[in-house]
Residue, then its C-alpha position, 0 to 999 in steps of 0.5 A: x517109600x516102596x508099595x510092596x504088599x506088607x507096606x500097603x498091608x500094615x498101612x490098611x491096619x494101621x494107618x489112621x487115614x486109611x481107618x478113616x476112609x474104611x470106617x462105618x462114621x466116615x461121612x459123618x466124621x469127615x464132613x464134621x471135621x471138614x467143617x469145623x477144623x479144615x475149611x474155618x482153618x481152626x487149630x484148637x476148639x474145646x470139648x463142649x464147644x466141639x460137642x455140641x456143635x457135633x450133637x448139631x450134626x447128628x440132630x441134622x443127620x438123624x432127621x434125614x436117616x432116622x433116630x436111630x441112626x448114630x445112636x450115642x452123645x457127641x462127646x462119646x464119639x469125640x472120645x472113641x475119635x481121639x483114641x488110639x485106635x483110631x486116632x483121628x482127633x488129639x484131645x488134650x489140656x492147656x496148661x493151667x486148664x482142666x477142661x479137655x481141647x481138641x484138635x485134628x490130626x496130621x492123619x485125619x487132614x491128609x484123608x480129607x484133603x485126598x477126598x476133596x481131589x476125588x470130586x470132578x472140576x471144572x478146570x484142571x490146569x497143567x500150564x502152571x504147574x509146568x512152568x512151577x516146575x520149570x521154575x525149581x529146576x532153574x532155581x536148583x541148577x543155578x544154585x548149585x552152580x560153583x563154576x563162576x562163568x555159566x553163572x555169569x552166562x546165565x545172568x546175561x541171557x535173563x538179563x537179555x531177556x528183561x531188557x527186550x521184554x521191557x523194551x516192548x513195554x515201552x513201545x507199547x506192546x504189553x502181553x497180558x495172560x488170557x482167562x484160562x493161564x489166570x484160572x490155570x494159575x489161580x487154582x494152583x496157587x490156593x492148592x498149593x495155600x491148603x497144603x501149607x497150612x496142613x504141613x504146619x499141623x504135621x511139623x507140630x506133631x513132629x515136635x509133640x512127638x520128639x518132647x514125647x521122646x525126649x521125656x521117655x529118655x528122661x524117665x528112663x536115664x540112669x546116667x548123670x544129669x550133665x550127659x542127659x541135658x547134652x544128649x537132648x540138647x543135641x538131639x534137639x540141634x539135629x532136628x533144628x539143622x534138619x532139612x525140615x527145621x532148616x525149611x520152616x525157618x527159612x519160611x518164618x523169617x520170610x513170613x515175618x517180614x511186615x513188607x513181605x505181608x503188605x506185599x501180599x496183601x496188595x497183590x491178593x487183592x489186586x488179583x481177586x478183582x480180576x474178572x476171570x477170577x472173580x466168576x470162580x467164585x473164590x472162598x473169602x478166607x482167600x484175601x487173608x491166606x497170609x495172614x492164616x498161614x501166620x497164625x498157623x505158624x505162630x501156633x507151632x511156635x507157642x507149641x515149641x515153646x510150650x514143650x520147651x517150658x514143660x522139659x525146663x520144669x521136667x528136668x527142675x523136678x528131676x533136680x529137686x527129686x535128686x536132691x531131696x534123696x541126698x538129703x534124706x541119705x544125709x539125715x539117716x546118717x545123723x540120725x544113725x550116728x546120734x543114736x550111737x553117740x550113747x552106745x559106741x559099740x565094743x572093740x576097735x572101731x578102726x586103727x591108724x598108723x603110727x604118726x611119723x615125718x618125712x625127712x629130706x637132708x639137705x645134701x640129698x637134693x640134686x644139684x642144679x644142672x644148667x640148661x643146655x643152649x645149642x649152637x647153630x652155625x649160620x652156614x648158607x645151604x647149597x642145593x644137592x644133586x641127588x635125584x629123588x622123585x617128588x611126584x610123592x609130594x603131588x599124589x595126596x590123596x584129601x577125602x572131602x568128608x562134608x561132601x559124603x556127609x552130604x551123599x548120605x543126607x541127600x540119599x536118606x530124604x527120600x528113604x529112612x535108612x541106606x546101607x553103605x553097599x546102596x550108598x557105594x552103588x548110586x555114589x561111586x568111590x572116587x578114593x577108594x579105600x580112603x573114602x570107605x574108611x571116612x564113611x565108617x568115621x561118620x557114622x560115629x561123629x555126631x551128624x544128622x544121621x546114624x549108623x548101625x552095623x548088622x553082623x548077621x549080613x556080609x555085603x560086598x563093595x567094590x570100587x575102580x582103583x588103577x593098577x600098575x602101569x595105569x591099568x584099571x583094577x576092579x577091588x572089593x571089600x567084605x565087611x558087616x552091612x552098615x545102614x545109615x539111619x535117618 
């Protein structure tokens, strides 16, 4: 994202992090939230349990300050905290309950994480992170590797490395880590465990905010119900295939297993007695960290399941409303028509034509004509002698149209939209006008991305193409900007 001055400007208006921050309820409404929702990692928590938990801290607060400090009820400042205005808390009612839950934001969690970088340590390590660094790029260049002998290179040399390492285990030489790389480690670990558990708030509130779509669609279509239902379920695969779907899948299925929970049961506890670690004094919550990294993504789970139940019984009504105006048109015309049995009216109603046959005669049928069965001479074929270039044959041209759907996803994490003359720029053509042509195709065939087409502006795209003789040609092509949206 681009921090221009209309970006930052609308981000200070608008942002309910950055309202947070300038707001007059800040201390209070952050230490509040930091504790009731943050630190205990609590996800829903109901209005009168919120609201005298917060009339608690106002008592405590207008102690120090003065009564008059923080004038109204608890449950009035939760009310004015989940409005849209400001939008810091999201009030709510479970199915089958009338009484009011709340839960924090997406928004209001980032600004209390950014606060709690702001407070001085006492340690800052970088060692683990660089070598957490080290590790992804390792991880990317190897998995993208398709040239099967680097790859095999690459093995032999970590190979190598395991072998003489456990070679001087067995002689006795063990490296151990000192009390500053234990620490170094320690603390990114339980920052990286925090931001986990905040992403899984924010991957809810995607999937509140694509049923919020999907439902506005709905209210909305005027269209037959089959095209609706394959337009959300579409809608809905897309953001399953996503790159952010496919991630939190892959991190459920690993979460799930029992042997991978045992696995870091035991090593957290191992760790934990360490007594480099045991003098930082770490929160006791740190030995289940697992276990709340599971109950958050159960809880993202029940909500999809929950929205999925909700556009089930949205789509039945839906059904039952479309029917029940069928069967209404159907009974106004009985009951229109029984009211003219008595009094059919005067004149002709309708008329019909004269009944009459259609009448074949026998011999005006064709004949039978019998089916013609050609002859094929077996004769031995003879290689000719003409001397035809076939370098026509060799010089194919085939536009590889997943490794440019590929480009357009790659480009588009990172930004919301990209125009093809962008698109052209970072990734050169390397078939010219073919591979302009195939971008323009998958725009319109049903990827993860879209496409729109701005008439308004012209954008120039150019590419290297070979000219007679081998000689090198620079060509351009004026058209409509094309924009890829995410």
């Amino acid at each position: 994202m681009s921090l221009d001055y209309a970006t930052v400007e609308a981000l200070r208006s608008r942002h309910p992090a950055w309202r947070l921050l300038r707001s007059d309820h800040a201390p209070l409404a952050i230490s509040f939230l930091y504790r009731v929702f943050v630190a205990p990692n609590v996800r829903v928590i109901p209005a009168p349990m919120l609201a005298e938990a917060l009339e608690d801290e106002l008592y405590a607060v207008r102690e120090q300050l003065g009564s008059a400090t923080y004038p109204k009820s608890g449950l009035d400042y939760l009310n004015d905290w989940a409005s849209s205005e400001k939008g810091w808390l999201r009030k709510f009612y479970r199915q089958g309950s009338d009484e009011p839950q709340f839960d924090l934001t997406p928004p209001a969690e980032k600004a209390i994480a950014w606060l709690g970088t702001l407070t001085e340590r006492n340690f800052v390590g970088t060692e683990s992170r660089l070598l957490t660094l080290m590790e992804l790029l390792r991880q990317m260049s190897e998995g993208s590797e398709v040239d099967p002998a680097k790859r095999l290179v690459e093995l032999y040399a970590r190979r190598s490395q395991l072998d003489g390492e456990i070679a001087r285990v067995e002689a006795g030489e063990v490296r151990l880590l000192d009390d500053a790389a234990l620490k170094d480690r320690f603390q990114q670990f339980m920052q990286m465990a925090r931001d986990l558990l905040t992403d899984f708030r924010e991957v809810e509130q995607n999937f509140r905010q694509l049923d919020r779509r999907v439902r506005e669609r709905i209210a909305l279509w005027d269209g037959s119900k089959g095209a609706l239902i394959d337009e959300i379920m579409g809608e809905r695969d897309a953001i399953a295939d996503s790159d952010q779907g496919s991630s939190f899948r892959a991190f459920w299925e690993f979460l799930m297993s029992s042997r991978r929970q045992d696995e870091l049961s035991e090593q957290l506890e191992r760790v934990l007695t360490l007594p480099a670690l045991a003098e930082m004094k770490p929160d006791a919550r740190t030995r289940r960290v697992h276990y709340d990294w599971l109950e958050a993504g159960e809880h993202t789970q029940r909500t999809v399941a929950q929205l999925s139940q909700q556009l089930r019984r949205f789509l039945d009504d839906q059904a039952w409303l479309e029917n029940r105006r069928i069967m209404d048109i159907l009974r106004g015309i009985e009951a229109k028509a029984l009211a003219l049995r008595e009094t059919p009216p005067a004149g002709e109603i309708m008329q019909i034509e004269t009944a009459s046959s259609a009448i074949d005669l026998p011999l005006e049928r064709p004949l039978f004509t019998p089916a013609f069965h050609p002859v094929i001479a077996n004769v031995a074929l003879e290689a000719g002698d003409a001397d035809l270039d076939a370098s026509a044959l060799y010089a194919q041209i085939v536009v590889d149209r997943a490794r440019l759907a590929q480009n357009i996803r790659r480009c588009l994490q990172d930004r919301s939209q990209i125009t093809l003359a962008e698109l052209a720029a970072l990734q050169p053509f390397e078939h010219g006008l073919a591979e302009l042509v195939a971008y323009l195709q998958l725009g319109t065939a049903g990827e993860s991305f879209r496409s729109s087409v701005d008439e308004s502006v012209t954008d120039t795209i150019e590419w290297d193409a070979n000219g007679e003789e081998g000689s090198a040609v620079r060509k351009r092509a004026r058209m409509p900007r094309v924009i890829f949206v995410r």
